[in-house]
RODO-2510 file (C-alpha; in nm, 4 decimals, decimal comma):
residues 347
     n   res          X          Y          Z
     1     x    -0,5735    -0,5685     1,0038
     2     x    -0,2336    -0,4121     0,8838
     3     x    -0,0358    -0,5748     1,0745
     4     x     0,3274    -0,6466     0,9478
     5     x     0,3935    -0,9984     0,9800
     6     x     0,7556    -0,9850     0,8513
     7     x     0,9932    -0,7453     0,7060
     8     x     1,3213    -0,7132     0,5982
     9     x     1,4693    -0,3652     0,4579
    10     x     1,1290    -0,2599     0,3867
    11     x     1,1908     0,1451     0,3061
    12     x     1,4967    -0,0012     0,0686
    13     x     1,4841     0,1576    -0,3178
    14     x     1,4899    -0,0112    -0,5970
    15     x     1,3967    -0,0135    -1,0331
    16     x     0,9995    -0,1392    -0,9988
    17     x     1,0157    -0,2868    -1,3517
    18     x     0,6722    -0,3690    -1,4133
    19     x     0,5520    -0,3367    -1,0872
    20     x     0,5330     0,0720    -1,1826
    21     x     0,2079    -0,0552    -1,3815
    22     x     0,0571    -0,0973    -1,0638
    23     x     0,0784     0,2759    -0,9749
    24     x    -0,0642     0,3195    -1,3720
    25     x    -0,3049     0,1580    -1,3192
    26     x    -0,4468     0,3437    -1,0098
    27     x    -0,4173     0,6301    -1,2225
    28     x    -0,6783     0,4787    -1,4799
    29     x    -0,8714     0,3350    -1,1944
    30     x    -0,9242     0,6991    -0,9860
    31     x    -1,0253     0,8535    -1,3322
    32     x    -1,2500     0,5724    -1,4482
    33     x    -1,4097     0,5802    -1,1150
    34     x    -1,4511     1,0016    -1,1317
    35     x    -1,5962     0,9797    -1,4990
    36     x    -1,3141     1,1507    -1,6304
    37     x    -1,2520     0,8349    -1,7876
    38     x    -1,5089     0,5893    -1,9690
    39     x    -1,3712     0,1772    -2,0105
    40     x    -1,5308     0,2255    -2,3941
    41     x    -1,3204     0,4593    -2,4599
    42     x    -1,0813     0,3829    -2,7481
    43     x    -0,7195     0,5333    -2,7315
    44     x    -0,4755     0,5309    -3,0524
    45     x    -0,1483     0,3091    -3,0700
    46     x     0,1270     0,5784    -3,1468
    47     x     0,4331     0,4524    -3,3459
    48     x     0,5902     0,5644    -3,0359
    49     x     0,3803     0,3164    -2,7857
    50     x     0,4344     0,0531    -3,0506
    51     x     0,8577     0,0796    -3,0905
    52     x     0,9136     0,1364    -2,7186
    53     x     0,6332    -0,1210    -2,6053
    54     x     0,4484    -0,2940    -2,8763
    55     x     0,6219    -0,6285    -3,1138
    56     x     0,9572    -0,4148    -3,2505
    57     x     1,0405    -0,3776    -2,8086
    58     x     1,1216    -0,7664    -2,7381
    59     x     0,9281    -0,6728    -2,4276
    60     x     0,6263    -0,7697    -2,2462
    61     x     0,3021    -0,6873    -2,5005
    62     x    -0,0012    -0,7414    -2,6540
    63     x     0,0791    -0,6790    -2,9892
    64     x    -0,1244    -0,3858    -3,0453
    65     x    -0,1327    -0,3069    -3,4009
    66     x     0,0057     0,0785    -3,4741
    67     x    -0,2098     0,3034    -3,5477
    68     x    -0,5257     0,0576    -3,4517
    69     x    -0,7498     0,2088    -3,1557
    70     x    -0,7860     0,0331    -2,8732
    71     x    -1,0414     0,0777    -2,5953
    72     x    -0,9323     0,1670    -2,2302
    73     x    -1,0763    -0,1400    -2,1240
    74     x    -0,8923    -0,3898    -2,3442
    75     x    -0,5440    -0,1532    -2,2814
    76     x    -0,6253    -0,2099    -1,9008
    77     x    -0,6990    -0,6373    -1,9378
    78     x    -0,3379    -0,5932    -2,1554
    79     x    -0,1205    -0,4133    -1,9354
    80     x    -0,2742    -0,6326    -1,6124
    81     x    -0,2946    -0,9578    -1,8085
    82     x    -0,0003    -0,9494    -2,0432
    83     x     0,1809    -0,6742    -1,8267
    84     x     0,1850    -0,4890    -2,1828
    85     x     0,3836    -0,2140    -2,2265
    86     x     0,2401    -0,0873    -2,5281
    87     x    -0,1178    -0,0565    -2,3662
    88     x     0,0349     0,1434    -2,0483
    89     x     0,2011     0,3682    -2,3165
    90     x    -0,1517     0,4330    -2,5391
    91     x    -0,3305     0,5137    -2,1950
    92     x    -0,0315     0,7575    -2,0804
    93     x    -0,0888     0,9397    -2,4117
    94     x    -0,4274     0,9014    -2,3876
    95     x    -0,4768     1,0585    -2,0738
    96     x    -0,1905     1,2949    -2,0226
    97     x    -0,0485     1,3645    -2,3817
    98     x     0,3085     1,1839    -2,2724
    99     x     0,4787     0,9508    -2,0777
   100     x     0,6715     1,2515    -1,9017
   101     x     0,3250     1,4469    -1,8184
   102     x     0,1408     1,0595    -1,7027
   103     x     0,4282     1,0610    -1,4919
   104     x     0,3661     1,3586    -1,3446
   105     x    -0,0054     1,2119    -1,2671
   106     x     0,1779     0,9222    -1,1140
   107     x     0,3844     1,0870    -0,8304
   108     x     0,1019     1,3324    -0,7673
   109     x    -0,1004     1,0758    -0,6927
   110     x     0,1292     0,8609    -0,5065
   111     x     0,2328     1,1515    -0,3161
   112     x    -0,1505     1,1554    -0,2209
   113     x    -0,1701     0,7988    -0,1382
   114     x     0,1315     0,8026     0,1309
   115     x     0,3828     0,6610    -0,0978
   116     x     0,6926     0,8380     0,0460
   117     x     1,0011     0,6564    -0,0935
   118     x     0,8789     0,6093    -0,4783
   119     x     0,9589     0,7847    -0,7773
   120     x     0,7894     0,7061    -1,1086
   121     x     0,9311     0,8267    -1,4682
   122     x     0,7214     0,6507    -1,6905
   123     x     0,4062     0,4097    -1,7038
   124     x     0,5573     0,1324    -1,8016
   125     x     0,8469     0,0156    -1,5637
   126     x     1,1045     0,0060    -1,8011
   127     x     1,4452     0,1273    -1,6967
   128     x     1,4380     0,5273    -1,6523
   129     x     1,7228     0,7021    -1,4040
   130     x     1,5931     0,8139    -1,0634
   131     x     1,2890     0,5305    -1,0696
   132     x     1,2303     0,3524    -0,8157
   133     x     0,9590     0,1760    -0,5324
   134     x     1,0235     0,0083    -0,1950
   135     x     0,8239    -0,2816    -0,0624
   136     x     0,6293    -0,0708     0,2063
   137     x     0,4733     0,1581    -0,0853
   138     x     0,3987    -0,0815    -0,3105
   139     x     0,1743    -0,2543     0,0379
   140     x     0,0157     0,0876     0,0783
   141     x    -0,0741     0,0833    -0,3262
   142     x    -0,2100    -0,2970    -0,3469
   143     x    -0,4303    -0,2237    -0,0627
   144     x    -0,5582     0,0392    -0,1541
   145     x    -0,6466    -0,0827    -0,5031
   146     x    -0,8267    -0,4196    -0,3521
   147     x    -1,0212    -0,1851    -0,1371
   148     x    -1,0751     0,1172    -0,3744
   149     x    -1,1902    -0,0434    -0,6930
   150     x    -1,3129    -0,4009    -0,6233
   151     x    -1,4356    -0,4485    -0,9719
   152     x    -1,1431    -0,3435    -1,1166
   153     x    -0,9127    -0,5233    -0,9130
   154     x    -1,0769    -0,8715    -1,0143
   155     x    -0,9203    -0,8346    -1,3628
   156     x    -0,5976    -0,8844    -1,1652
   157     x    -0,7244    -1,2441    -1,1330
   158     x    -0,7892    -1,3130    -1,4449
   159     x    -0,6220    -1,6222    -1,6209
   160     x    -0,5489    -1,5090    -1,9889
   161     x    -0,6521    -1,2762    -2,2360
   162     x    -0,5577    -1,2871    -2,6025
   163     x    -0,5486    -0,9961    -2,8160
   164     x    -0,4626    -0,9494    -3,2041
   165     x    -0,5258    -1,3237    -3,1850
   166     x    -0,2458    -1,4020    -2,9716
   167     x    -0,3256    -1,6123    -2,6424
   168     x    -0,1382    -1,5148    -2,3098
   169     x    -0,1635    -1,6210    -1,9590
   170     x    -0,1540    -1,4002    -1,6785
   171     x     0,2502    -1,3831    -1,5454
   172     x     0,1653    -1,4241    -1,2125
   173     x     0,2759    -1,7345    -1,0491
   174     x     0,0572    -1,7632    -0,7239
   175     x    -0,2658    -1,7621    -0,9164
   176     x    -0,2354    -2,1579    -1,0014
   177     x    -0,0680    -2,2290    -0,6673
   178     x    -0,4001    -2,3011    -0,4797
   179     x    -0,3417    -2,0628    -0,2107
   180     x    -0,6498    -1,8479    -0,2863
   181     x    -0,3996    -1,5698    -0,4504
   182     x    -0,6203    -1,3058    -0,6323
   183     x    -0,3825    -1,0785    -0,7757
   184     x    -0,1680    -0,8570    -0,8391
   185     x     0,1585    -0,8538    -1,0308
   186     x     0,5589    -0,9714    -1,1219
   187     x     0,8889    -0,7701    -1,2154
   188     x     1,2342    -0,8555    -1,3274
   189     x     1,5333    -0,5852    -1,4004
   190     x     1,9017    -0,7105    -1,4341
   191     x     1,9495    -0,4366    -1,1421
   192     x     1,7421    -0,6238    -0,8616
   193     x     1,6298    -0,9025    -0,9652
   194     x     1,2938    -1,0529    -0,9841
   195     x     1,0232    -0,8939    -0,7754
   196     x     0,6395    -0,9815    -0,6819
   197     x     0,3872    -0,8311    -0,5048
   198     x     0,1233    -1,1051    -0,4471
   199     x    -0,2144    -1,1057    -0,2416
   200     x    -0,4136    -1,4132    -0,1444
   201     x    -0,7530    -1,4209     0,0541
   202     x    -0,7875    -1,7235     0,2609
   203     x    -0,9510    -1,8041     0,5611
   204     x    -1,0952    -1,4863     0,5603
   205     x    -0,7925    -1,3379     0,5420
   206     x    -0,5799    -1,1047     0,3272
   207     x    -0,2575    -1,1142     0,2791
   208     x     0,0086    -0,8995     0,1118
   209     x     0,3540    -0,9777     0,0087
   210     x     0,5939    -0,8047    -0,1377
   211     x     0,9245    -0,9268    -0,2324
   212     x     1,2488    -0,8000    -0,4927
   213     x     1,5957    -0,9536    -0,5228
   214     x     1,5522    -1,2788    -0,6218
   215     x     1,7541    -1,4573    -0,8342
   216     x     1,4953    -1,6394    -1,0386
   217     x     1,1820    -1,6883    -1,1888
   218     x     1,1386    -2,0493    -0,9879
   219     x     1,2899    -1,8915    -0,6737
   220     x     1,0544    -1,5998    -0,6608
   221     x     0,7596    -1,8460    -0,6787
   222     x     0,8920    -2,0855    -0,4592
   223     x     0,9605    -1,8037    -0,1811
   224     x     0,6560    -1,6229    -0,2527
   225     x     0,4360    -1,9511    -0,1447
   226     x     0,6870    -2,0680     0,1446
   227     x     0,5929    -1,6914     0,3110
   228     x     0,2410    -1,7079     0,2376
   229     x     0,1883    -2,0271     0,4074
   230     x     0,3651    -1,9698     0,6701
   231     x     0,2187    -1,6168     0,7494
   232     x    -0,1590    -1,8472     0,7275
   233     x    -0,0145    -2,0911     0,9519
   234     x     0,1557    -1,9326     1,2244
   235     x    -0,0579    -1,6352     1,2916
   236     x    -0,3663    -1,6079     1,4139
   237     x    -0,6416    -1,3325     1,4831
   238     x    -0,6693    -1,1761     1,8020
   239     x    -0,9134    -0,8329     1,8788
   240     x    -0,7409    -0,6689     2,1117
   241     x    -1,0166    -0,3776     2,1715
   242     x    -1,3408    -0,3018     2,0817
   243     x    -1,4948     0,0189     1,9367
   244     x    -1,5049     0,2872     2,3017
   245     x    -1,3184     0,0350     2,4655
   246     x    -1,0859     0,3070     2,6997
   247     x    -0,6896     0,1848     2,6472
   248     x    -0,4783     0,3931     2,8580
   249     x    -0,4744     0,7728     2,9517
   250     x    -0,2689     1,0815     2,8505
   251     x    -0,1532     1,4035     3,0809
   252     x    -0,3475     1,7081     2,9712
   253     x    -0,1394     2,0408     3,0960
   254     x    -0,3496     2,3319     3,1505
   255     x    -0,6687     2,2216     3,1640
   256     x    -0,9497     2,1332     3,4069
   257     x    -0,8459     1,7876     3,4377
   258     x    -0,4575     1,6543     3,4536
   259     x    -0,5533     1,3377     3,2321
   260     x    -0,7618     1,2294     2,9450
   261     x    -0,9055     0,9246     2,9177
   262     x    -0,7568     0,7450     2,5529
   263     x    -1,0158     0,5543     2,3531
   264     x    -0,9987     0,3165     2,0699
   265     x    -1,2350     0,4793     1,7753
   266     x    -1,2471     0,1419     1,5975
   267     x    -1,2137    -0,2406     1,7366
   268     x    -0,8172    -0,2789     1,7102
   269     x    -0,7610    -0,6736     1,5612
   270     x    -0,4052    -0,7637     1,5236
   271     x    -0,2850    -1,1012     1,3194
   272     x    -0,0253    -1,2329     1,6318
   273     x     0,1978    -1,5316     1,6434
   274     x     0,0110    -1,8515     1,7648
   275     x     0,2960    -1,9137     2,0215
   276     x     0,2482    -1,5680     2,1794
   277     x     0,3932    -1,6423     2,5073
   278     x     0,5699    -1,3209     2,6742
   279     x     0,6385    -1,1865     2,2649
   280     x     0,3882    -0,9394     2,2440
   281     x     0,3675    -0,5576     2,4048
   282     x     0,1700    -0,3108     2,3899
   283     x     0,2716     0,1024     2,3877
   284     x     0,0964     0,4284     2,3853
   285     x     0,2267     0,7365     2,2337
   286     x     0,1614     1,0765     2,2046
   287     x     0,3069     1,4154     2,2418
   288     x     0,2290     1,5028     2,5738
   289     x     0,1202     1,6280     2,8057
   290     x    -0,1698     1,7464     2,5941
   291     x    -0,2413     2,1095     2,5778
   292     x    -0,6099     2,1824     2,6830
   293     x    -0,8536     2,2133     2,5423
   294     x    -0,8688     1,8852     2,4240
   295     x    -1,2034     1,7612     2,2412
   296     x    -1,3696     1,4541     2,2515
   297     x    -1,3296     1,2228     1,9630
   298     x    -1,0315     1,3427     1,8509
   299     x    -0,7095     1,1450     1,8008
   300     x    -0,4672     1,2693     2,0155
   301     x    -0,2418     0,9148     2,0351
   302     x    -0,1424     0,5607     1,8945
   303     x    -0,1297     0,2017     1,9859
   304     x     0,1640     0,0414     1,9178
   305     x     0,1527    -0,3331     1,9377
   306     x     0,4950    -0,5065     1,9328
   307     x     0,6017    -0,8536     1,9125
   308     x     0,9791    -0,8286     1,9946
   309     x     1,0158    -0,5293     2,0552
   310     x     0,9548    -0,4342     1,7096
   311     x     0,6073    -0,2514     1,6282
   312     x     0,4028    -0,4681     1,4003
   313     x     0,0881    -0,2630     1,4540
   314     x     0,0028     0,1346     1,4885
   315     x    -0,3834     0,2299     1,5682
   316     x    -0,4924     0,5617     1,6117
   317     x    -0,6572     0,6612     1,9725
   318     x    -0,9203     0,8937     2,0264
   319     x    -0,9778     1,1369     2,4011
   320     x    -1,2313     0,9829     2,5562
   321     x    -1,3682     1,3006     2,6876
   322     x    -1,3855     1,6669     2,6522
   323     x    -1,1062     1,8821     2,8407
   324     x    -1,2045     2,2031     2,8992
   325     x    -0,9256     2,5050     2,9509
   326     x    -0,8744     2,5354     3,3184
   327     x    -0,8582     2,8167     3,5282
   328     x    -0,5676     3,0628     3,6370
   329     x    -0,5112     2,7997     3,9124
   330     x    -0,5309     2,5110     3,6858
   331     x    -0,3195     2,6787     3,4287
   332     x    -0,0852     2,7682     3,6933
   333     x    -0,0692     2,4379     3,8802
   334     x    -0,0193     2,2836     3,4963
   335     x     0,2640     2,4749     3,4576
   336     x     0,4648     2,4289     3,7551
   337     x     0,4279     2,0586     3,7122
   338     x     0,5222     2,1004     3,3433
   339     x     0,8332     2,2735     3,4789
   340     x     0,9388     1,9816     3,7260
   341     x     0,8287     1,7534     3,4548
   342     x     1,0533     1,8718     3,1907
   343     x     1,3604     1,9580     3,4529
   344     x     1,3280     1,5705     3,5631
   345     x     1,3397     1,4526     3,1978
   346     x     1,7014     1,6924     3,1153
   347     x     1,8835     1,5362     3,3359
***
């Protein structure tokens, strides 16, 4: 539903570490997807990918051999699986010729995706000056990955892969927890800690965490599952409105009618705390009044729904109707009532 079921310094920067691969890897995904990019195809293993990434590193990889080829689909099962370094290296060359110019790729697209608070340097998540992610993007990112590219996505699931005949299990913790997690990936840096952004679908419902700053491996997975079950436990579904349902109205100045009726374009479902009680408001906003003419259809407001006092849930509302531009009269009357309007709100 979106709805934010917790949050704590959410817009807050800080190093990804290998939770960049996540924004790599929607990269690859968009250009597999277009046809830019084929899964067969095999990129090299550059003495460069292999130093920085590959056995000399001492950091996460799958032991690429340099100089070997290695097809986009095995570099993809690496860097997701073995959160290999080396493989999101070979597919930045690959694709873009450099780290520096994939990077470029990454912020572009980011930038496109709503990611407003993250800077990426290189593919790989390993410490670069002026990197960095907050929790809220990396949200935005995993669901748009589980939605965008389904297929894909599943290889964040998957339980091992070996390559150059060495065996590796996948890093993240939630997958053997039981708690229907699906994907997607872990971090550590010295700077802030260890980081996760898990996703579980349970109950016929998906949820999203993600989580940086803790001070180890066994408290990050311990944490991670303590807010998971108790978002699944203490939540529950409720559909506010349905698709046309009308929610409220908004003041239309100069225009054959002083209001507009305000529609929901889509049923509104928010995940609310089973104990509601007197926790939960609702607020409409827009930038009123409305100058006419205002069309049908189009979304002229939002839905906030709050649960103390903080807004856990924006939805976009739609005029109900068509406002036509009014006459002189109308026009006039509009004005002089904006005029009282706006003196009243000064002072």
């Amino acid at each position: 539903t979106g709805t934010i079921l917790l949050q704590k310094n959410p817009d807050a920067p800080f190093p990804p570490a290998s939770l960049a691969k996540m924004m790599t890897m929607e990269v690859v995904f968009e250009a597999i997807a277009s046809g830019e990019l084929s899964l067969n195809t095999e990129f090299p293993i550059s003495t460069h990918a292999w130093r920085t990434g590959g056995a000399p590193s001492g950091t996460s990889t799958m032991f690429a051999d340099v100089k070997s080829s290695v097809s986009v689909e095995n570099l993809v099962r690496g860097a997701i699986v073995q959160s290999a370094n080396d493989a999101c290296i070979a597919l930045a060359e690959g694709m873009a010729g450099s780290e520096e110019a994939f990077a470029e790729l990454m912020n572009r697209r980011a930038g496109e995706l709503g990611l407003k608070n993250s800077h990426f340097v290189n593919p790989t998540g390993l410490p670069a000056e002026g990197q960095h992610v907050t929790v809220s993007d990396l949200v935005i990112l995993a669901r748009h990955i589980r939605s965008a590219h389904p297929e894909l996505y599943e290889i964040y699931s998957q339980p091992d892969f070996t390559w150059n005949k060495i065996f590796q299990r996948n890093r993240n913790p939630l997958l053997k927890m039981g708690i229907g997690a699906d994907g997607m990936e872990t971090g550590y840096t010295e700077a802030s800690g260890y980081a996760l952004l898990g996703v579980t679908d349970r109950n016929d419902r998906v949820t999203y965490l993600a989580m940086s700053g803790l001070a180890t491996a066994k408290e990050r997975s311990e944490e991670a599952q303590r807010q998971l079950d108790w978002a699944d436990q203490s939540f529950a579904i409720r559909r506010l409105y349905r698709k046309g349902a009308v929610v409220g109205a908004a003041e239309v100045f100069g225009g054959t009618a002083g209001r507009v009726p305000l529609a929901a374009p889509e049923e509104i479902t928010a995940l609310l705390p089973r104990q509601e009680g007197e926790r939960v408001a609702a607020r409409i906003r827009y930038d009123g009044p409305l100058a006419a003419p205002v069309e049908k259809g189009a979304e002229v407001a939002r839905l906030d729904i709050l649960v103390d006092g903080e807004a856990v849930l924006s939805a976009p509302l739609v005029a109900g109707r068509t406002v036509e531009t009014g006459s002189f009269p109308d026009r006039a009357m509009g004005a002089a009532s904006e005029l009282a309007l706006g003196w009243l709100r000064r002072f």
